[in-house]
C-alpha positions in Angstrom: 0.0 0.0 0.0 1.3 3.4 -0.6 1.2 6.2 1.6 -0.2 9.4 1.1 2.2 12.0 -0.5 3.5 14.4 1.8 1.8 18.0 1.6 4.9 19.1 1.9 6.4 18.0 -1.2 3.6 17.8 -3.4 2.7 21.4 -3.9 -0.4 21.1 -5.8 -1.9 19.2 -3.0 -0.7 22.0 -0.7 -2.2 24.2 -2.9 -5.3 22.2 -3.1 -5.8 22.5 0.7 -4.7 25.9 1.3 -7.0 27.2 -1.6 -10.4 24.7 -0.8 -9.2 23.1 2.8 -12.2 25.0 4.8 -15.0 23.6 2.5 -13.0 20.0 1.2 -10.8 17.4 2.6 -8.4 17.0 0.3 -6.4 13.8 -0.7 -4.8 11.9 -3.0 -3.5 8.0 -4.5 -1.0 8.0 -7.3 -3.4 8.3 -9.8 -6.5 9.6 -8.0 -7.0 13.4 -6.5 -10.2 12.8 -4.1 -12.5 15.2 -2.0 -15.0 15.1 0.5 -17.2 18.2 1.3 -17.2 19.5 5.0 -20.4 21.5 3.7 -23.7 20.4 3.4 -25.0 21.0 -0.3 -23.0 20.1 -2.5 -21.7 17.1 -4.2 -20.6 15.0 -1.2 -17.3 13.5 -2.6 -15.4 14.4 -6.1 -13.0 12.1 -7.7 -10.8 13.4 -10.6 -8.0 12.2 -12.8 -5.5 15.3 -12.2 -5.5 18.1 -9.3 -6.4 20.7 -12.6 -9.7 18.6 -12.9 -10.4 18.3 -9.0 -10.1 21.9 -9.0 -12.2 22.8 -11.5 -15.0 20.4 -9.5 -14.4 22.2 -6.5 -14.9 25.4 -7.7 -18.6 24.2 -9.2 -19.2 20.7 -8.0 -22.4 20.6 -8.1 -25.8 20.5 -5.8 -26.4 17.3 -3.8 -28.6 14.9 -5.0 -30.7 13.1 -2.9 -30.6 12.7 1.2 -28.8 11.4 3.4 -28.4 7.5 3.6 -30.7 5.6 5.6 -29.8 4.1 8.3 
């Protein structure tokens, strides 16, 4: 399993978080760059193939569909 790249020395992750951290965890896989609202609203988690695409989610990602999951 590979561990999570450093924020540190990824800088569009860092960028990522600083930019869209208060409204979006942030997080990546090698070939995955992943989000997961903090806010109600919106589309609950985002998946995209380069951090230029997850950015341009988070910036309009979309209204939530549906409700909550049963439980």
């Amino acid at each position: 399993m590979a561990l999570a790249p450093d924020p540190h020395l990824d800088p569009d992750l860092a960028y990522l978080r600083r930019t869209y951290g208060h409204h979006w965890c942030i997080w990546r896989t090698p070939n995955w760059w992943m989000a997961t609202a903090r806010i109600n609203g919106v589309t609950p988690t985002l998946m995209e193939r380069t951090p230029d695409d997850l950015e341009r989610r988070l910036r309009n990602p979309g209204r939530q569909i549906g409700g909550p999951i049963a439980t």
